[in-house]
N, C-alpha and C positions, 0 to 999 in steps of 0.2 A: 504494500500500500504506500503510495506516495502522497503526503500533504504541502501543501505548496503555501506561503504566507507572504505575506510584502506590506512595504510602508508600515514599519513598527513607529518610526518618528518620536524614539526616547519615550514609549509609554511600555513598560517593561508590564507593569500591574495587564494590561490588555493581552500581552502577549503570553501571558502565562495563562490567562483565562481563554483566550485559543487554542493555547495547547493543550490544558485540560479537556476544553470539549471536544479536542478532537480526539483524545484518549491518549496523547503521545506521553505527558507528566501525570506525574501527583500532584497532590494536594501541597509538598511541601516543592514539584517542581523540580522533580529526580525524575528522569526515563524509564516510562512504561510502556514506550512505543513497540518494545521488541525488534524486528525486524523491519519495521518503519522507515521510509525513509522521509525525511525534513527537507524542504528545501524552501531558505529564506530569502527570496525575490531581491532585496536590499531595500534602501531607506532608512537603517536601521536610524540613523542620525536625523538631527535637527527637530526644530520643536519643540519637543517634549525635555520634562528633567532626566530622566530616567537611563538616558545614553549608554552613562557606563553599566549599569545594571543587563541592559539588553545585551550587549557585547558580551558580560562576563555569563551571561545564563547561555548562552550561542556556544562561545567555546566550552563550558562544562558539559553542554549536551552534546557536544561532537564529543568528547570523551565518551560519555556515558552510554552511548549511543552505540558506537564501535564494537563496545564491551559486551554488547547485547544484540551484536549483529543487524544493528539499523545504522542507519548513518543520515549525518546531517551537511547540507551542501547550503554554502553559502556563498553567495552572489552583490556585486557591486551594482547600485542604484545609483540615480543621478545624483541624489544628496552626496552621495558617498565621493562619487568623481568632482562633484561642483567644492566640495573641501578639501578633496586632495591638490587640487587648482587654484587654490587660494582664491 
């Protein structure tokens, strides 16, 4: 099964509420995906406070994810390339 997410825009609290309903986390927001695979469209930035939070939940679930024979692919958004451009 593959889920597909995009334009988080530093709201971290929404994206964990995505991914519960999609069944990929827990409650506390640990991989329950299994053999799932993620894949986060980009946007992750801008807008929102939550930035680093979204980044640091991203990399721990490509860990966690791995370990469970899912995986998490993650993709550059225009936010993404419009700040790495100053």
């Amino acid at each position: 099964r593959t889920v597909a997410v995009g334009d988080l825009h530093g709201d971290c609290d929404a994206f964990v509420n995505v991914l519960r309903t999609a069944g990929l986390v827990d409650a506390t927001a640990r991989w329950t995906g299994g053999d799932a695979v993620l894949v986060q469209c980009g946007d992750v930035l801008d807008r929102g406070p939550q930035e680093a939070e979204c980044l640091a939940l991203l990399r721990s679930l490509k860990m966690q994810a791995a370990a469970a024979g899912g995986r998490v692919v993650t993709l550059l958004g225009n936010h993404e390339v419009l700040n790495a451009c100053g």
